[in-house]
C-alpha positions as CSV (number, residue, x, y, z in Angstrom):
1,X,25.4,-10.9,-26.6
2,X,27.9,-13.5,-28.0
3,X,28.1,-15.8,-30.6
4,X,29.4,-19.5,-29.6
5,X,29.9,-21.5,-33.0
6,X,26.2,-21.2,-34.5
7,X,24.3,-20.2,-31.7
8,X,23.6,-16.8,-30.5
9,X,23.9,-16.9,-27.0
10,X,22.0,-13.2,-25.6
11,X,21.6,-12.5,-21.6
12,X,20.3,-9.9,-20.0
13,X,22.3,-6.6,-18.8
14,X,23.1,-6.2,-15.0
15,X,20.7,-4.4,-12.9
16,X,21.7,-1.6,-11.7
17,X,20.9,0.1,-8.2
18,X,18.0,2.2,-7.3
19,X,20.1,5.0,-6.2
20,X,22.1,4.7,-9.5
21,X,18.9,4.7,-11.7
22,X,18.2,7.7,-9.4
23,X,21.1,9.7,-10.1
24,X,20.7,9.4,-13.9
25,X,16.9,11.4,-13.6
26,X,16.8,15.3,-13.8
27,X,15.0,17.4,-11.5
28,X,11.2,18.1,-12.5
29,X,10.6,21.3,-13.4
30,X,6.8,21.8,-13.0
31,X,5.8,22.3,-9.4
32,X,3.2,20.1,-7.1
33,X,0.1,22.1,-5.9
34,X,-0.1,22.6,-2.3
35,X,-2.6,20.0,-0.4
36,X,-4.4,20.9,2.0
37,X,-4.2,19.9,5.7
38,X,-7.4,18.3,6.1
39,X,-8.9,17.0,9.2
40,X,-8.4,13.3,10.6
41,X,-11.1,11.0,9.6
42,X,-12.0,7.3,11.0
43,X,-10.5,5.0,9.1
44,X,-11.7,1.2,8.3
45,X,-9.6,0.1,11.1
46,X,-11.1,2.1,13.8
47,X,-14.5,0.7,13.1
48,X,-12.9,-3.2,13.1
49,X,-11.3,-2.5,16.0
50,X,-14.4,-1.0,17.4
51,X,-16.4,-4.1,16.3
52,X,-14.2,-6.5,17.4
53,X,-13.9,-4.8,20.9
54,X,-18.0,-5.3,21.1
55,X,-17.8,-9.2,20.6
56,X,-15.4,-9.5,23.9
């Protein structure tokens, strides 16, 4: 912020980088549930692919 005559002339502060926003955080100190491993299922682009195979 700076003041030129009668104006107020304000500009926004420089970004900073990820990894220095990063280093500024503390560690969490609750702790994530475990997921489970669950089994493989088809996704939407196995039954496009699938469908798109059909109309060759």
């Amino acid at each position: 912020m700076a003041k030129e005559g009668e104006r107020l002339i304000i500009e926004p502060a420089p970004r900073k980088s990820l990894l220095a926003i990063l280093a500024t955080l503390s560690p969490l100190e609750e702790d994530f549930p475990l997921i489970p491993e669950l089994p493989p299922t088809q996704s939407n682009s196995d039954a496009l692919f699938a469908r798109y195979q059909y109309r060759l």
